[in-house]
N, C-alpha and C positions, 0 to 999 in steps of 0.2 A: 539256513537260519544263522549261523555261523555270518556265514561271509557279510551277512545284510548287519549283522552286530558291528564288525572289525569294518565294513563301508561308512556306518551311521559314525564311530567313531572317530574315525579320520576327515570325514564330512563336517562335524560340529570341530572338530578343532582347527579346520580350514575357516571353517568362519571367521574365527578369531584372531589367527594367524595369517592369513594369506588376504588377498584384496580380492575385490569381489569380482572382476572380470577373470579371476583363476577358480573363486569359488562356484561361479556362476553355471561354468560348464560342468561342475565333477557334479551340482545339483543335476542339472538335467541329463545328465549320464545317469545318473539314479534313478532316475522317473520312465527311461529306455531299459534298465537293466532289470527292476523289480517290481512287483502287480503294487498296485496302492501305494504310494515312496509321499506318503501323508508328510513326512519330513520337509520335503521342498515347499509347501506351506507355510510350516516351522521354521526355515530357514528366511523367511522373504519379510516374515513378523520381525525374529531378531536383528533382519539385516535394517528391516525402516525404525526400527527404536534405537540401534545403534548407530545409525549412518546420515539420518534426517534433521533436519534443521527445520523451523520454524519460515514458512516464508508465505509469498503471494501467488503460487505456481502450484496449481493443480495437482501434481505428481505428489504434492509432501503434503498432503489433505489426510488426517488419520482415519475417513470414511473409503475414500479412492483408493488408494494403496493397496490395504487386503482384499477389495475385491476385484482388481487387475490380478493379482496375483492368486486369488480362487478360479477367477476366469483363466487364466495361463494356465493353472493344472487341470481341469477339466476340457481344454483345448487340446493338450497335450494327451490326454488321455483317452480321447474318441480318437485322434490324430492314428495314436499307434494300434490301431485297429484296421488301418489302411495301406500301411507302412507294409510293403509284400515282405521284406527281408524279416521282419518282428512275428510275422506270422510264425507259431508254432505247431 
């Protein structure tokens, strides 16, 4: 419980601080390390309101966004059921 505390909050301050292809990976390290890591959800909302811009491109749509990003963690999540070395 602990560690997922001192994870989560190193996590949310990477957000903020660090650019997203270093936060990117310690997210999905999170989602390899702990059961339900609901955060990296959390993390893909704050990253499209902070990082998104207004345009004509698919990707910055506010309907598209959260559901690649719901689709990525439930991908990810049947995934590491497969994954021989995750097996416990």
């Amino acid at each position: 419980m602990v560690n997922r505390v001192v994870f989560d909050m190193v996590f949310f301050i990477s957000i903020f601080i660090l650019p997203w292809w270093i936060t990117l990976p310690i997210a999905i390290l999170g989602l390899f390390i702990f059961n339900n890591f609901y955060e990296f959800v959390i993390y893909g909302m704050i990253t499209f309101s902070i990082y998104s811009y207004e345009g004509d491109r698919m990707i910055t749509s506010k309907i598209l966004f959260p559901i690649i990003i719901l689709l990525c963690y439930f991908i990810i999540q049947t995934l590491k059921h497969y994954i021989i070395l995750y097996r416990k």
